[in-house]
C-alpha positions as CSV (number, residue, x, y, z in Angstrom):
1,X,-18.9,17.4,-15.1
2,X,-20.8,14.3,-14.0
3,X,-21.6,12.6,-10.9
4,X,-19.3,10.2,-9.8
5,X,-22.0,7.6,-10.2
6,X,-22.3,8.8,-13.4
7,X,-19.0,8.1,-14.2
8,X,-18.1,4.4,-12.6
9,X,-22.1,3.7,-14.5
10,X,-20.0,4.7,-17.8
11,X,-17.0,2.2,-16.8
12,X,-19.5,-0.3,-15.9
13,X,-20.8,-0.5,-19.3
14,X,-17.3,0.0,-21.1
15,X,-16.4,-3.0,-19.4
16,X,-19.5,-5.0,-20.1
17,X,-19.1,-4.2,-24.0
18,X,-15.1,-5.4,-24.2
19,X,-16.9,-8.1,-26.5
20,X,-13.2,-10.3,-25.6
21,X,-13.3,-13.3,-27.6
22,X,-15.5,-16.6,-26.6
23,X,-15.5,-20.2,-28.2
24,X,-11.9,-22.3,-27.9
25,X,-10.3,-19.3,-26.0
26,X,-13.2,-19.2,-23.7
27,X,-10.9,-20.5,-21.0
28,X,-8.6,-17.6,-21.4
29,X,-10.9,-15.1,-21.8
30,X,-13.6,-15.6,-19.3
31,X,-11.4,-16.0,-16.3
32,X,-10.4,-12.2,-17.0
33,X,-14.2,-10.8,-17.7
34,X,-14.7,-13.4,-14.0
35,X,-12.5,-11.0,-12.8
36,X,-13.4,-7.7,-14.0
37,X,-16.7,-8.1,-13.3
38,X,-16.5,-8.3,-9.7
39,X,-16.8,-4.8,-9.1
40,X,-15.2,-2.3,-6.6
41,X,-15.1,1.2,-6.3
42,X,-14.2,1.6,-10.2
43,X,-12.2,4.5,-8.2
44,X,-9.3,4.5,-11.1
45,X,-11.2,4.9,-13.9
46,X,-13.0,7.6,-12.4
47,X,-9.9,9.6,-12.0
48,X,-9.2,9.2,-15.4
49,X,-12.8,9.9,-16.7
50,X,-13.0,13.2,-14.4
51,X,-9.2,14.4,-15.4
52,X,-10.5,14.7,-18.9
53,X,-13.6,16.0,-18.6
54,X,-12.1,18.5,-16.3
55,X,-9.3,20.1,-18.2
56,X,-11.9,20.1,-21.2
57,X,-12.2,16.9,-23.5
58,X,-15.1,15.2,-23.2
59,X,-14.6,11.8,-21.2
60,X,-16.2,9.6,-23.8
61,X,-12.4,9.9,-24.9
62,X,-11.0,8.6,-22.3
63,X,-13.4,5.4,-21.8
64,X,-11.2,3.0,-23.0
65,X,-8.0,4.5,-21.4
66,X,-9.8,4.1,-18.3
67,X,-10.9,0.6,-19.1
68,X,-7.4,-0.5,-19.2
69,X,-6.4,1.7,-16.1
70,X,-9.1,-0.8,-14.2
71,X,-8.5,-4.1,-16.4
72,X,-4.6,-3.4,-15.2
73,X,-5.7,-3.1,-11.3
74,X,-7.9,-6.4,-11.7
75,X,-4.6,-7.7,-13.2
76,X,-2.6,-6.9,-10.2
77,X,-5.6,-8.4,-7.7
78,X,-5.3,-11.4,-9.9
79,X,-1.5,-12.0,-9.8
80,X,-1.6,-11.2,-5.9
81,X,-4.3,-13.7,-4.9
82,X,-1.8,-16.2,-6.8
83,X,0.8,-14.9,-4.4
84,X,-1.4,-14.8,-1.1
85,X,-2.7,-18.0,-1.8
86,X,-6.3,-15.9,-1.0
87,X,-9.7,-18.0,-1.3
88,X,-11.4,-15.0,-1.8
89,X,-12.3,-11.8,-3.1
90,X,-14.9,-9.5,-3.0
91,X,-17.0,-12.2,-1.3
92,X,-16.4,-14.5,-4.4
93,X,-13.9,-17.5,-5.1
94,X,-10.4,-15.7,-6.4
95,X,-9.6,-17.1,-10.4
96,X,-7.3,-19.6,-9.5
97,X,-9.8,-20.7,-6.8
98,X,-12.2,-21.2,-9.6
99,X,-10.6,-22.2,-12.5
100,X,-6.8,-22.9,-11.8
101,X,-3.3,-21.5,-11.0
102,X,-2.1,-22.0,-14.6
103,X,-5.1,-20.2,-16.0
104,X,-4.9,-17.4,-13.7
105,X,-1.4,-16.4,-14.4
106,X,-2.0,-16.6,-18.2
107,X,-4.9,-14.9,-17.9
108,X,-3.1,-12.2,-15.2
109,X,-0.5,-11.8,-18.4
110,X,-3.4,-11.1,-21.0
111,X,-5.0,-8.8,-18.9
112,X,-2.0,-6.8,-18.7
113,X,-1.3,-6.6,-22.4
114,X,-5.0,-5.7,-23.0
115,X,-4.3,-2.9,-20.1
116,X,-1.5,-1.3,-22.2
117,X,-3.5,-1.5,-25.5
118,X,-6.5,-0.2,-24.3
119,X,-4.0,2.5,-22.4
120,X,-2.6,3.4,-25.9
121,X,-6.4,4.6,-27.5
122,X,-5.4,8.5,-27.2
123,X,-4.3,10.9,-30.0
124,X,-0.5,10.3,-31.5
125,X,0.4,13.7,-29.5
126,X,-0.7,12.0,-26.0
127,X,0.7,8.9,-26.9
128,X,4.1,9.1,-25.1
129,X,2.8,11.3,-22.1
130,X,0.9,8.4,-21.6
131,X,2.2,5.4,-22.0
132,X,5.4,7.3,-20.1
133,X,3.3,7.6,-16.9
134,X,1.4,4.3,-17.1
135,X,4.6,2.3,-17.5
136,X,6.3,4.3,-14.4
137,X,3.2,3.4,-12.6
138,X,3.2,0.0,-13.3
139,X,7.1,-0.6,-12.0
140,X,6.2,1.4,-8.8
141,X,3.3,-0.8,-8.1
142,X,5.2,-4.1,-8.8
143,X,8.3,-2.5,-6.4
144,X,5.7,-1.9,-3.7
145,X,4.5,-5.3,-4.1
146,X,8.2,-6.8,-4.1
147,X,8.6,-4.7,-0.8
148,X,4.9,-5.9,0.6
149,X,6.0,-9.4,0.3
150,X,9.6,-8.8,2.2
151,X,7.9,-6.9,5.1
152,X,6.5,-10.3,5.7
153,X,9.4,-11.8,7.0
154,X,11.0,-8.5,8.4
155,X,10.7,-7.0,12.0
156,X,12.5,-4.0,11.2
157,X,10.0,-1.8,8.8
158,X,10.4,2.1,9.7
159,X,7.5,4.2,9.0
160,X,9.2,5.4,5.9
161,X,9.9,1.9,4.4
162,X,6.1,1.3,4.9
163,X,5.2,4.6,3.0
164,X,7.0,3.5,0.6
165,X,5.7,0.6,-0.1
166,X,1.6,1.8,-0.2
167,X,3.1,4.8,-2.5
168,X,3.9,2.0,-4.7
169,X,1.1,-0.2,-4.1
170,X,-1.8,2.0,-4.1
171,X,-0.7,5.9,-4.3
172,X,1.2,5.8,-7.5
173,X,-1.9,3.9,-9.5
174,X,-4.1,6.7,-7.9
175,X,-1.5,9.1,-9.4
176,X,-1.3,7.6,-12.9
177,X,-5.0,7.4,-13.4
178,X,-5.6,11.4,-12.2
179,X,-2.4,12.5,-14.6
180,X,-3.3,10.1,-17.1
181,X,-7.2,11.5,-17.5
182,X,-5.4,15.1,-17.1
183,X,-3.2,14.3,-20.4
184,X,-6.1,13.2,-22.5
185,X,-7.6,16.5,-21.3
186,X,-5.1,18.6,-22.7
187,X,-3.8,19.7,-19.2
188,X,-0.2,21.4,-18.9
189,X,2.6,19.2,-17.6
190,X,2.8,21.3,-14.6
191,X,-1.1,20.6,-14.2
192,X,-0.8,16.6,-15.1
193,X,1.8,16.6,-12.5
194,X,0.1,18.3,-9.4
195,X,-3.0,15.8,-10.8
196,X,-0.7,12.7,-10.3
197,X,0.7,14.5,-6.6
198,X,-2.9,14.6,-5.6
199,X,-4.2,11.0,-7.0
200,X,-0.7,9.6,-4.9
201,X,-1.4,11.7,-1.8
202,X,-5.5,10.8,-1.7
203,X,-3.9,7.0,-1.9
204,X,-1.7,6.7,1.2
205,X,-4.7,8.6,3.0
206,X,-6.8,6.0,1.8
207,X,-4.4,3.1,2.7
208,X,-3.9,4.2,5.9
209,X,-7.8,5.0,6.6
210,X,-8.2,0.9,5.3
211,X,-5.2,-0.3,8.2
212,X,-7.2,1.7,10.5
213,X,-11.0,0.0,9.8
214,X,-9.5,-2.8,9.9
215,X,-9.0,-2.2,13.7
216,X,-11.1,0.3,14.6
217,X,-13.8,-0.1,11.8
218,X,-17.5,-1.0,12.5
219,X,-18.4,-4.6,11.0
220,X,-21.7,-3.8,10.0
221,X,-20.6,-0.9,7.8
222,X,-16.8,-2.6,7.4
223,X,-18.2,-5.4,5.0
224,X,-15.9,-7.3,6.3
225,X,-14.4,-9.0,10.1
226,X,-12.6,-6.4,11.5
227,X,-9.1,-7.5,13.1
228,X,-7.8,-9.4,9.7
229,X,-5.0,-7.6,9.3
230,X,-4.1,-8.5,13.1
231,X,-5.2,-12.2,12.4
232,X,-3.2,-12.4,9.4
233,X,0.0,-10.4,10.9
234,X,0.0,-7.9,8.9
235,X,2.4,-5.2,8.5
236,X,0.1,-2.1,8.6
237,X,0.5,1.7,9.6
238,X,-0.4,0.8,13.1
239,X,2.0,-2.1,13.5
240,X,5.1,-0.1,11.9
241,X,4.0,3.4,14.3
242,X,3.7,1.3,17.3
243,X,7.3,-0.7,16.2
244,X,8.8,2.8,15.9
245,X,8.1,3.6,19.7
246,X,11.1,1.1,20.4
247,X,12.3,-0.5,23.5
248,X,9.3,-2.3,25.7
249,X,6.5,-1.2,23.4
250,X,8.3,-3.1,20.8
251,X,9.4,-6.0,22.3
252,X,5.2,-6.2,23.6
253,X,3.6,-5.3,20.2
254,X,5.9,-8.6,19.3
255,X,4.6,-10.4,22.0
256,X,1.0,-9.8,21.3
257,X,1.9,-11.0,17.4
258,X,3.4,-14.2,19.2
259,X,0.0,-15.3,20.6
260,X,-1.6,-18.4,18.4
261,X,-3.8,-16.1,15.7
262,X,-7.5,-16.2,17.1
263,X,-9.5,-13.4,19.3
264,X,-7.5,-13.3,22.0
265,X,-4.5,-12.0,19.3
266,X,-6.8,-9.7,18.1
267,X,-8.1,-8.0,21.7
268,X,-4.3,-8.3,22.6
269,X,-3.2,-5.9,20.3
270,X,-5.9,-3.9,19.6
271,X,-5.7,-2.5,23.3
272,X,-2.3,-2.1,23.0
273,X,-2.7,0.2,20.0
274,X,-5.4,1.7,22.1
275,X,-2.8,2.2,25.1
276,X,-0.4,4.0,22.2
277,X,-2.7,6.3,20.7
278,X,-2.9,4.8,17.1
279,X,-6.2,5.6,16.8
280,X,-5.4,9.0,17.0
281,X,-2.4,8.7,15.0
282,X,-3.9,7.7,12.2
283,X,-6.1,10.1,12.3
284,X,-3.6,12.6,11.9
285,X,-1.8,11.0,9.0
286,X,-5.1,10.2,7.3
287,X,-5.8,14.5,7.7
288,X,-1.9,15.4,7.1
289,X,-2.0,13.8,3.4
290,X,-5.7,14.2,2.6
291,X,-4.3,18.0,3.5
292,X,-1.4,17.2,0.4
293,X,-3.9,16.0,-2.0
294,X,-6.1,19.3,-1.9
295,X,-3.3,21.7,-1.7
296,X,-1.9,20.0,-5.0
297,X,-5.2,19.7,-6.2
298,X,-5.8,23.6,-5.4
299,X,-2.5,24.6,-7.1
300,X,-4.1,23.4,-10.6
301,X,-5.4,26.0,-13.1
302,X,-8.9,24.4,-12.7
303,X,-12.0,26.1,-11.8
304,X,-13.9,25.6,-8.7
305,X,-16.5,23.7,-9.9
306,X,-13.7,20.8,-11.3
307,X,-12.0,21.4,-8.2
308,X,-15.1,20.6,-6.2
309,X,-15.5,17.4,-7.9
310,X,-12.2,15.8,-7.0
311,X,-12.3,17.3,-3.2
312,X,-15.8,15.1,-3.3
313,X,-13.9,12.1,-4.6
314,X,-11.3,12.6,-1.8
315,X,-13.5,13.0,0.5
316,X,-15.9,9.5,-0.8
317,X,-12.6,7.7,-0.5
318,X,-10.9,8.5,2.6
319,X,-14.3,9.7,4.7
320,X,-15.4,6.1,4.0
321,X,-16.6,3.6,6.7
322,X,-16.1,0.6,4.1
């Protein structure tokens, strides 16, 4: 198997040679390749790439599966800027910052029909497997966002509702893209499946490690001012645990989200999550699923050396200070 800069370097140029149309539909198509080409960990694509090399096919037949995997994540960053009203992302204006709302929703829509063709380029036998799981994948993320965006105006979120919600959001896509490169490498279903549990478990490890930089991250290795999520009010791990402690510590986690947004917000709560042990607690969720992932991962027929690979991506992910 190849590195895993090998890999994302293969997505990189997959993406570079879409050749997507120019002249009058320039203004549809270059918003998307705007988009794409920001970056990012390439993580999904990845998955895919490594699932089929790993179960035996080589990954050149999985490039453009994996392009639309990513092209369909870009589309979801796209669509939720729209809906956050963000400025920016990955330190560059948003699409409908540059161009306009209208063009990024119409472009958000192409990009997801390109996702789902580019999806489909496997063999006739693979076809359904396929589509099946990228289709159940993309409902789950758009019910994790639909829950995201009720959380904001909600004081009652239980651990388990927030769970939930990043299964959807970022496990399930984690899932599809390590079951999805499994399929095109002639995996068994009971191998595809453990595949997907360990993409979906590596994902809420890695959601929960991102609620807790946020906080407790350095900003020089962050990337990125640490305390947004506090700023912003955001409904994270570490808000929902320390909501689930009840009585006083509630009604004071509220009081701290009360104060105008600004450093004295952020200090606020940040020593009370301190004061609860959140720190800590994450921790321990971040080790109980990365825990899931590898014993799914380890119930696979693969050899060692495959196996080795994905504990490395795991361990990229989640180990991450950024």
């Amino acid at each position: 198997m190849k590195t895993i800069a090998e890999y994302s370097a293969d997505v990189e140029t997959s993406i570079r040679n879409l050749g997507l149309p120019g002249g009058k539909l320039a203004s549809l198509y270059e918003p998307i390749e705007y988009g794409l080409s920001a970056g990012g960990k390439r993580i999904r694509p990845v998955l895919v790439l490594m699932g089929a090399d790993a179960f035996g096919k080589d990954s050149s037949k999985a490039l453009i599966p994996a392009v639309g995997i990513e092209t369909f994540h870009n589309f979801t960053l796209l669509h939720d800027d729209v809906m956050d009203n963000s400025d920016l992302r990955r330190g560059r204006p948003t699409v409908h910052k540059k161009y306009d709302e209208n063009t990024a929703i119409l472009s958000g829509d192409t990009m997801l029909t390109l996702a789902t063709k580019y999806i489909a380029d496997v063999e006739d036998s693979k076809l359904r497997k396929v589509l099946d799981t990228f289709n159940d994948m993309a409902i789950k993320v758009y019910e994790g966002q639909r829950l995201d965006m009720d959380f904001e105006t909600s004081e009652n979120i239980s651990v388990s509702d927030y769970l939930e919600m990043i299964e959807g959001k970022t496990g399930s896509l984690l899932g599809a893209s390590a079951k999805i490169g499994a399929i095109i490498g002639d995996a068994s279903d009971t191998d595809a499946q453990l595949m997907y549990e360990y993409g979906v478990m590596t994902g809420l490890a890695f959601q929960i490690q991102d609620d807790w930089l946020d906080t407790f991250g350095d900003y020089t290795t962050f990337g990125k001012p640490i305390g947004g999520d506090i700023l912003n009010a955001k409904k994270t791990y570490l808000y929902v645990a320390a909501l689930a402690e009840g009585g006083q510590t509630a009604e004071a986690l509220r009081a701290a989200f009360s104060i105008p947004a600004g450093d004295m917000r952020v200090k606020t709560v940040t020593r009370l999550y301190e004061k609860l042990g959140m720190n800590e607690k994450c921790k321990k969720a971040v080790g109980g699923y990365s825990a899931k992932a590898l014993k799914a991962l380890n119930a696979t027929s693969l050899g060692e050396e495959e196996k080795e690979s994905f504990r490395k991506l795991a361990e990229k992910l989640i180990g991450r200070k950024k």
